[in-house]
KESEDO-316421 format. One record per residue: y, x, z of N, C-alpha, C, O in turn. Coordinates in steps of 0.1 Angstrom, whole numbers, plus 2048, in hexadecimal, padded with zeros to 3 digits. Layout:
REM KESEDO-316421
YXZYXZYXZYXZ...
***
This chain:
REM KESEDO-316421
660C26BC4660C30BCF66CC2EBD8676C2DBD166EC2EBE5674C2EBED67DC37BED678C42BEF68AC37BEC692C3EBF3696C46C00699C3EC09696C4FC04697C5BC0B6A2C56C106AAC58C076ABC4FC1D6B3C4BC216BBC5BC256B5C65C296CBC5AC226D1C69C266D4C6AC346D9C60C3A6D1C72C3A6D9C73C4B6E9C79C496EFC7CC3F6EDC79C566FAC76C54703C82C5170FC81C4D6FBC8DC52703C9AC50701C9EC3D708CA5C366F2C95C396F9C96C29701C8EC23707C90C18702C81C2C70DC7AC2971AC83C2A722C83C2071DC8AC3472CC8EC3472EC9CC28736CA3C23724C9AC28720CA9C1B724CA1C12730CA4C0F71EC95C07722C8FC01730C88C00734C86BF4739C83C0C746C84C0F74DC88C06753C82BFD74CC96C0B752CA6C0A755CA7BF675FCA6BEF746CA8BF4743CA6BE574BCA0BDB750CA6BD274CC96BDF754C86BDA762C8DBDC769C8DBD2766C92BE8776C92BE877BCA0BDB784C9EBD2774CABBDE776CB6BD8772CADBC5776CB4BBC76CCA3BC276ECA1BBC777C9ABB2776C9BBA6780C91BBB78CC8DBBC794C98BB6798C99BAA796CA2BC279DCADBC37A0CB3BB37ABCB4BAE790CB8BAD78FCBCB9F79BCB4B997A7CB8B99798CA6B9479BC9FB8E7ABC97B917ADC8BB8F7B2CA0B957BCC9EB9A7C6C9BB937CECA2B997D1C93B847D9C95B7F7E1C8DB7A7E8C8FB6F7E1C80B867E3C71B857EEC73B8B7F0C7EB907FAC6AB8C802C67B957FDC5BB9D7FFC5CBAA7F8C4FB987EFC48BA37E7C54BAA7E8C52BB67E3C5BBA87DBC66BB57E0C69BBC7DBC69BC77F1C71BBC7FAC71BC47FFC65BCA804C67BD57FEC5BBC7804C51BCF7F8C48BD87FBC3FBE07E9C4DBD47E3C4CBDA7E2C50BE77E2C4ABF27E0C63BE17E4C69BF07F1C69BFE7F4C6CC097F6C64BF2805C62BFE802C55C04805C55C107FCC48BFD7F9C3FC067F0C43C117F5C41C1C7E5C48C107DEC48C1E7E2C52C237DFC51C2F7E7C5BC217F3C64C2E7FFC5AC32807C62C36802C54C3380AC49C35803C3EC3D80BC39C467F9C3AC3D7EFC33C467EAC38C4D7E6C31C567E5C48C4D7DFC52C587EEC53C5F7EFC52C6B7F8C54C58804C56C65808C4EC7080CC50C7B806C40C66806C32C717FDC32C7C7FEC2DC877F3C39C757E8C34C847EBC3DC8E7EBC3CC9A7EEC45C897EFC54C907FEC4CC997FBC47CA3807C4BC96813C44C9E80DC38CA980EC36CB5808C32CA1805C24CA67F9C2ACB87F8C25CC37F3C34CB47E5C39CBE7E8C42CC87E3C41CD37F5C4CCC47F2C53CCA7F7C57CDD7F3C60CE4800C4ECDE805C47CEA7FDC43CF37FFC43CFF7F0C3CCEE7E9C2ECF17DAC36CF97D7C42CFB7D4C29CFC7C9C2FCFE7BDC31CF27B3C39CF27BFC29CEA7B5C30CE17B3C3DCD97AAC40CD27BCC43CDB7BBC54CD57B4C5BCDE7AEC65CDB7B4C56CEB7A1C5BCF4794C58CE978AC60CE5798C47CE378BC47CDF788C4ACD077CC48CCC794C50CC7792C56CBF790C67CC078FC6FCB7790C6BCCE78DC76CD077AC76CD6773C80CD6776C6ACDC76BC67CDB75FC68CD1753C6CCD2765C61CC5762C61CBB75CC6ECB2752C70CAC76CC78CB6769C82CAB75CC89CB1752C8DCAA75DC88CC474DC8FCC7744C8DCC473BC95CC6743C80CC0739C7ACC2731C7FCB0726C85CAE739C7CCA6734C81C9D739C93C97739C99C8C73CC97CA1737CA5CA4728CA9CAA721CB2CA5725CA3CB1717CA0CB9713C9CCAC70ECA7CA7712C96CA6708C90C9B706C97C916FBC98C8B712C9EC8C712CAAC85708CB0C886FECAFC81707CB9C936FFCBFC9C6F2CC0C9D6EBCCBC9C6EDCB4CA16E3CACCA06DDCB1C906D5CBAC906E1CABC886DDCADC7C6DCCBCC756D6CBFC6B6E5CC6C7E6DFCD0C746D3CD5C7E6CCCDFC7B6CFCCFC8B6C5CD8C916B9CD1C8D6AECD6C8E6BBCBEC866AECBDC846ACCB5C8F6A1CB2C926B6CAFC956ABCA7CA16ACC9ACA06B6C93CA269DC94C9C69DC8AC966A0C7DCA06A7C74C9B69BC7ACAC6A0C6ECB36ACC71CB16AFC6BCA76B7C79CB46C6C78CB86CEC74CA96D8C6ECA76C2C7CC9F6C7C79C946CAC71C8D6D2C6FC846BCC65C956BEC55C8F6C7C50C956CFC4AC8E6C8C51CA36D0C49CAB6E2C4FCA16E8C45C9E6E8C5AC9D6F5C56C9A6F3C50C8D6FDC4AC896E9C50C856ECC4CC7A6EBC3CC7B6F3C37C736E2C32C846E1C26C856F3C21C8C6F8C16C8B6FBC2DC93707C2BC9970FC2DC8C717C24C8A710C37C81716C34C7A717C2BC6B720C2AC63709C24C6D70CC1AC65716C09C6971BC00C63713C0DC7671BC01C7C72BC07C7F731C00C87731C13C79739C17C7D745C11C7D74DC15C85747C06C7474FC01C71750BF3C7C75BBF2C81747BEAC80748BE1C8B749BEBC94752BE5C9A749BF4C9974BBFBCA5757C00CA875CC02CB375EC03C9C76EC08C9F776BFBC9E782BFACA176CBEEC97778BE4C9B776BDDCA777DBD4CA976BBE1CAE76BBDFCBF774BE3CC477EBDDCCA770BF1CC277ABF6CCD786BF9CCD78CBFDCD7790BF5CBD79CBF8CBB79EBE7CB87A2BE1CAE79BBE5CBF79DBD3CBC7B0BCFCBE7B8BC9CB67B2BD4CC67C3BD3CCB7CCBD7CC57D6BD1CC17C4BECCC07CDBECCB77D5BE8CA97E0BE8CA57C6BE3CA57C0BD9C977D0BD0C977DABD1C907CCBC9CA07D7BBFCA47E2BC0CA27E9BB7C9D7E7BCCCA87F3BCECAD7FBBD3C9C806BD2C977F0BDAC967F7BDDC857F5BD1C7E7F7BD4C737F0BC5C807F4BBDC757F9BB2C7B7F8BA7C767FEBB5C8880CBAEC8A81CBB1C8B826BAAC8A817BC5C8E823BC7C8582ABC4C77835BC0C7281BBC7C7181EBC8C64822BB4C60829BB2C5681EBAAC66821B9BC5F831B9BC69836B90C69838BA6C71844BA3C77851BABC6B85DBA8C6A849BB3C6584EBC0C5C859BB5C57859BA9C58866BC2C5086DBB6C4B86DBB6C3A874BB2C31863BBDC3A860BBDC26857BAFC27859BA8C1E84DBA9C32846B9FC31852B91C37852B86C32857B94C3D865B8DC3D86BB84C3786BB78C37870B91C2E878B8BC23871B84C18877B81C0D864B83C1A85FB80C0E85DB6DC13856B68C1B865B68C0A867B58C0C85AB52C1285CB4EC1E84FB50C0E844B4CC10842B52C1F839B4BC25846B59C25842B59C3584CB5CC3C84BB60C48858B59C3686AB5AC3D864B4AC4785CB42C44870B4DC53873B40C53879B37C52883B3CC4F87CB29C51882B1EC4A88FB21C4F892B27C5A89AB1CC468ABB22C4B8A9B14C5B8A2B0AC5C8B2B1BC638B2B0FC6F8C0B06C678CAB0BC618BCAFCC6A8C6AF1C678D3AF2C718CFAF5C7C8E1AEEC708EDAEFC7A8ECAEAC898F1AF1C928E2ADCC8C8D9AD8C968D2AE3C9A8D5AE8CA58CAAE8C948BEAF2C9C8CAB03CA18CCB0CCA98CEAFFC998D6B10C9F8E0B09CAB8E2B10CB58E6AFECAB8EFAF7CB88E0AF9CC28DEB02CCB8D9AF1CBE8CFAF1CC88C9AFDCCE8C2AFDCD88CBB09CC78C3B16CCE8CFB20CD78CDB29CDE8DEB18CD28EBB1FCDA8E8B1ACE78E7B21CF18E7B0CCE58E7B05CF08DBB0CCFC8DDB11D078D1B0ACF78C5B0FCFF8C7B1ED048C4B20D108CDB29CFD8D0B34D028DAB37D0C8D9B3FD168E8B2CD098EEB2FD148E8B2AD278E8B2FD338E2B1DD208DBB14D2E8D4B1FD348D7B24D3F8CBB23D2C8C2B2AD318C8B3ED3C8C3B44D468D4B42D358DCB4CD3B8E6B45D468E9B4CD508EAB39D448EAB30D538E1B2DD5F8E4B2BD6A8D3B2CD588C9B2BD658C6B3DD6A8C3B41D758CAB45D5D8C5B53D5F8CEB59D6C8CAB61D758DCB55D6A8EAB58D778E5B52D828E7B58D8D8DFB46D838DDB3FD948D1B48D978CFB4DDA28CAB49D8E8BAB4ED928BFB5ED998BBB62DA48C7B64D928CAB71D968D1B71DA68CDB77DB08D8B6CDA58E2B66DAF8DCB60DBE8E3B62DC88D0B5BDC08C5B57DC38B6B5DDC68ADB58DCC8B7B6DDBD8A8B73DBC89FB66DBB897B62DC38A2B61DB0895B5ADA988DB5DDA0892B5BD95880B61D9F87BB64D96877B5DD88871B52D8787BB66D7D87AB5ED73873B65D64872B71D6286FB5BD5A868B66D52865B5AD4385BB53D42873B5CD3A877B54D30871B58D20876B62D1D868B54D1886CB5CD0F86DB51D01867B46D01875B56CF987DB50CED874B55CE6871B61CE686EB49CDD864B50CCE86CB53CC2876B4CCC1869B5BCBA871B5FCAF869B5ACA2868B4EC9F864B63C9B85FB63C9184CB62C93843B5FC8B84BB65C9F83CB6ACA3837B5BCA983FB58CB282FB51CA782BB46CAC826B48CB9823B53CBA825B41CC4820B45CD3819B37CD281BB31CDD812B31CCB809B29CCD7FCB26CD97F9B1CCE07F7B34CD97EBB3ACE27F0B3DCEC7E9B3ECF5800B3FCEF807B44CFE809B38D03808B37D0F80DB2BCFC810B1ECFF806B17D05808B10D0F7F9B18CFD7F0B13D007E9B16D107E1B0FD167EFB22D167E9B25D217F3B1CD2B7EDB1AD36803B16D2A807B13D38809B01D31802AFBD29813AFDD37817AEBD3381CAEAD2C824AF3D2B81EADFD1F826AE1D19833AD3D1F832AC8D2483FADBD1A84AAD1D2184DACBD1884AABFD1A856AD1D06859ACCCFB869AC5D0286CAB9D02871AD0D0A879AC6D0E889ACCD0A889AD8D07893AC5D0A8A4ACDD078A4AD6D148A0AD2D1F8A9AE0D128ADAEBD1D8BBAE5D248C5ADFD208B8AEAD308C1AEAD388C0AF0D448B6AF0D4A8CFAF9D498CDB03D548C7AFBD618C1B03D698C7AEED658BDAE8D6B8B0AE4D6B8AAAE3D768AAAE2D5D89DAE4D5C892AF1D5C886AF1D6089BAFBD56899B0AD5889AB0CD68892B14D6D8A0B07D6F8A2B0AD7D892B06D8488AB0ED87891AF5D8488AAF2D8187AAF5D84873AF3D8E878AFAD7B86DB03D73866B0CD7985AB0ED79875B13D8286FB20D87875B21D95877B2DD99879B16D9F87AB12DA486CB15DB1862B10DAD86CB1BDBC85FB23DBF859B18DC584FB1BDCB85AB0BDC484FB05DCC84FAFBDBF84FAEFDC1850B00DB4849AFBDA583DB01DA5839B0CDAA837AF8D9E825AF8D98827B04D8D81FB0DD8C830B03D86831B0ED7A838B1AD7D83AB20D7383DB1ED8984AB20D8B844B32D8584BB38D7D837B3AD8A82DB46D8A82FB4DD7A82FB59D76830B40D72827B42D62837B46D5A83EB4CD6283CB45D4D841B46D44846B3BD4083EB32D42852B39D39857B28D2F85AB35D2885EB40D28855B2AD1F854B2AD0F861B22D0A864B17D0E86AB2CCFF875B24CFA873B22CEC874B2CCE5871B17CE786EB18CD587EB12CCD885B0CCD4881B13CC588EB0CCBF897B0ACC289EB05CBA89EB0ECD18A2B0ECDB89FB00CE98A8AFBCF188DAFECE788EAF3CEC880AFBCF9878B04CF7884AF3D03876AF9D0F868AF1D08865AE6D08862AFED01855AFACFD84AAF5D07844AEBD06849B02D14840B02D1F842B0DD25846B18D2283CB06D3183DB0DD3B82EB11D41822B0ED3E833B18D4A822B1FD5781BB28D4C80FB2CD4F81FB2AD43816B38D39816B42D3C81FB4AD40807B46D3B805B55D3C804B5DD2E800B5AD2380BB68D3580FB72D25808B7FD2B806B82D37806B85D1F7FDB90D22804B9ED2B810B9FD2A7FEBA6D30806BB1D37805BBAD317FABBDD2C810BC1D30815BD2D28809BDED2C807BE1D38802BE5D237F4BF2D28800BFCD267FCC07D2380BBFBD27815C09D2C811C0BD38811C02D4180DC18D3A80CC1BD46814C25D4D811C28D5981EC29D46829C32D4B839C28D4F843C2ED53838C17D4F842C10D54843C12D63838C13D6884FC14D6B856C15D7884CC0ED7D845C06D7684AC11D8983CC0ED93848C00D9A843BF8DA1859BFFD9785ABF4DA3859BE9D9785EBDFD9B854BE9D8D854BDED7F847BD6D8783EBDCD8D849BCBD86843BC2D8C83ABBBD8083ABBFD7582FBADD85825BAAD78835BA4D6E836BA3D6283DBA2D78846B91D6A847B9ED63840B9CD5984EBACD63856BB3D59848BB8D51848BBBD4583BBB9D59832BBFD4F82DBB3D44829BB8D3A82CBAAD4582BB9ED40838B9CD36835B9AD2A840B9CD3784BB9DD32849BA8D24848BA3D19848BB5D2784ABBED1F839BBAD12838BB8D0682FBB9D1B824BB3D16826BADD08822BB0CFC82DBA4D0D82FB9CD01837B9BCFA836B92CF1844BA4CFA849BACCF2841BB2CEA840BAFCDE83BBB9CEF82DBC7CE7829BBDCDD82BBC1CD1825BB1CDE819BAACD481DB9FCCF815B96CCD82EB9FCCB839B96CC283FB9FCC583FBAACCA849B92CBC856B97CBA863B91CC486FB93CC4857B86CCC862B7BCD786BB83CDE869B8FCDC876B81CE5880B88CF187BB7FCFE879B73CFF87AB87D04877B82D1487FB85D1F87CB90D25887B7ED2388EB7ED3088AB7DD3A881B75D3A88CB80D44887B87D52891B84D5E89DB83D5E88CB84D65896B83D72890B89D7F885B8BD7B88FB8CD8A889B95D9188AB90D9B896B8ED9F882B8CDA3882B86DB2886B90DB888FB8DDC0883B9ADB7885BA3DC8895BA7DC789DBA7DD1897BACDB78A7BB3DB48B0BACDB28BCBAEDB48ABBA1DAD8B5B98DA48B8B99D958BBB8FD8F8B7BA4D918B8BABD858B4BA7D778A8BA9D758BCBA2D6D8B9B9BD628B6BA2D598BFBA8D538A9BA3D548A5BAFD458A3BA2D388A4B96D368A1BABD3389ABAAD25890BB6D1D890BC2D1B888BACD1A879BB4D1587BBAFD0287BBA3CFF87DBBACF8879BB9CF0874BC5CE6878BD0CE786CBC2CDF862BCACD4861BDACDE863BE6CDA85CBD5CF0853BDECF085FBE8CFC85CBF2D0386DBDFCFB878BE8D0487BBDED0B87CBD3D0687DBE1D1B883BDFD24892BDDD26897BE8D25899BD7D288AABDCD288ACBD8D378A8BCCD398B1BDED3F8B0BD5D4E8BDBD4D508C4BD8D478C5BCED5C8D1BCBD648DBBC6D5A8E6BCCD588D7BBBD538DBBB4D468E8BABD508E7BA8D5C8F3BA7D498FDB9DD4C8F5B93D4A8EAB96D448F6B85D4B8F1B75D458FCB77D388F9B70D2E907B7DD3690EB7ED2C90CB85D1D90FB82D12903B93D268FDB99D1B8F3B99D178EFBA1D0F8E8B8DD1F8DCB87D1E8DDB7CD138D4B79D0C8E9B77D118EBB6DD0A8F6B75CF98FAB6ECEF8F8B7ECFB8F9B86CEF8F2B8ACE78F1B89CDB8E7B91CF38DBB96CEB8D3B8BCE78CFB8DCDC8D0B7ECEE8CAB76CE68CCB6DCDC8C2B67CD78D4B6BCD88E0B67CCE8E1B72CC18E4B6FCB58DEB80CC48E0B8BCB88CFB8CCB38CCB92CA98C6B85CBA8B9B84CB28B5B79CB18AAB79CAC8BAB6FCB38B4B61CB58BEB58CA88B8B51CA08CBB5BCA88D1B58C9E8DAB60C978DEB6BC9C8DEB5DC898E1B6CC848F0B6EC8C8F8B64C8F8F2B7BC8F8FCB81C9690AB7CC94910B76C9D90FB7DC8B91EB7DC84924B6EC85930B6CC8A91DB64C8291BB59C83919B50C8A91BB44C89911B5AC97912B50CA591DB53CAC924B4ACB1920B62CAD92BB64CB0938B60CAE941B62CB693AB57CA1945B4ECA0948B41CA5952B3ACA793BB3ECA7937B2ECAC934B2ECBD939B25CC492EB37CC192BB37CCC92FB46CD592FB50CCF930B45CDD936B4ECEB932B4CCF9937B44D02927B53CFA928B51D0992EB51D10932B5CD13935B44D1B93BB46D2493DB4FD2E934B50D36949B55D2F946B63D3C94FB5AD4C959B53D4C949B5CD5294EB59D60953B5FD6D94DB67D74960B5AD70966B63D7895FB62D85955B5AD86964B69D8F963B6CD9E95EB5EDA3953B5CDA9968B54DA0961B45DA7957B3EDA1954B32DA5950B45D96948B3BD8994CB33D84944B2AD8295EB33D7F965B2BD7695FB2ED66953B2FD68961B30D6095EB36D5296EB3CD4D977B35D50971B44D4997CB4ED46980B4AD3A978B4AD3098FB45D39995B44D2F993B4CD25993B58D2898FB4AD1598BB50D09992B50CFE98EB56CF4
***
């Protein structure tokens, strides 16, 4: 004999059932730590949503099976099939449409620093070579950042960290080349082929260039922020890279990281700040110093 398929309002009746039966049976400390886990993941989402634009569409949602609710206690059977055929697919449907957000928590979470530290996805110590090589690239690169300023050249640098940009690489050239404040110049140099797109900096070496990076869905950023700084911040949002900026119209040297803006940066304190995430702090600071430059662009006695 066939089964009597449930519609969806005795499904949530049954729900209900189930939880209050939990409830009864309550006298575990796994049950407490149960409950504290998913209030702890209702709070993330709830953080992670509620800025954004999907808390429209989790407010969509709740009408929608309000309506269905609805539906079902009056009895009406087309409407009643149609939510129930919606909510058996309920689950491909929220990962439609929260596709980004999806994303965006399990990239936090592979940046987290409990997943970090755990050796198997740390990364490899840089060798004495690779850390010379990423001083080097930082300073060049805060030397092309001073002409470009100096000049209103537009510019739009970003340094990968921990977060791979394989798929950002893949959109512009690849160079694979040693930095230098001439090549960086170069680059973005306005009657360059790449000059529009992004360089990519890997190890401290110019990975590529002419890449497109995605643009920031903040929609409350300064109306004079331009595509480089939304692009900039963009990809901040979706790593952990730093992105340096330069501003054609101002001149003005930012930095975009995990999602913040910093604007009217020195090339001095562009080259601190990237040196305090790029290599560990204490220790570049002994070895390396950005050059500061006086009035004539000598470099100032240190």
């Amino acid at each position: 004999m066939n089964e009597v398929p449930m519609s969806a309002v005795e499904r949530l009746g049954l729900f209900f059932e189930q939880v209050w039966a939990v409830i009864r049976h309550f006298d575990k400390i796994t049950d407490t730590l149960d409950i504290l886990f998913i209030a702890l993941v209702i709070y993330g989402l709830i953080r992670l949503i509620r800025e954004t634009r999907s808390i429209q569409l989790f407010k969509g949602l709740f009408w929608l099976a309000l309506a269905g609710g609805i539906t079902g206690l009056l009895k009406m059977q087309a409407a009643v099939f149609i939510f129930d055929q919606a909510m058996r697919n309920i689950v491909v449907i929220i990962v439609v449409l929260f596709q980004p957000e999806i994303r965006t928590v399990f990239e936090r979470l592979g940046r987290s620093t409990v997943v970090n530290n755990l050796r198997i996805f740390s990364a490899p110590t840089r060798t004495e070579f690779e850390r010379e090589e990423i001083e080097s690239g930082i300073h060049q690169v805060c030397e092309a950042c001073r002409e470009f300023s100096a000049g209103r050249t537009g510019a739009l640098i970003v340094f990968e960290r921990v977060t791979m940009l394989g798929d950002i690489i893949k959109t512009g050239t690849v160079v694979d080349a040693k930095i230098s404040s001439q090549l960086v110049g170069n680059v973005f140099y306005a009657g360059s082929p790449l000059h529009d797109g992004a360089a990519i900096v890997r190890k401290g070496r110019l990975e590529a260039a002419g890449c497109i990076l995605p643009l920031t869905e903040n929609r409350e950023l300064d109306s004079v922020l331009g595509t480089r700084h939304r692009a900039a911040l963009g990809m901040s949002e979706q790593s952990d890279a730093m992105v340096a900026v330069v501003s054609e119209e101002t001149g003005l040297i930012s930095l975009a990281y995990k999602g913040v803006l910093r604007r009217g940066l020195s090339p001095e304190d562009l080259g601190e700040a990237l040196l305090e995430r790029l290599l560990n702090q204490e220790s570049a600071r002994r070895r390396f110093t950005f050059k500061r430059r006086g009035k004539e662009g000598a470099p100032d006695e240190e």
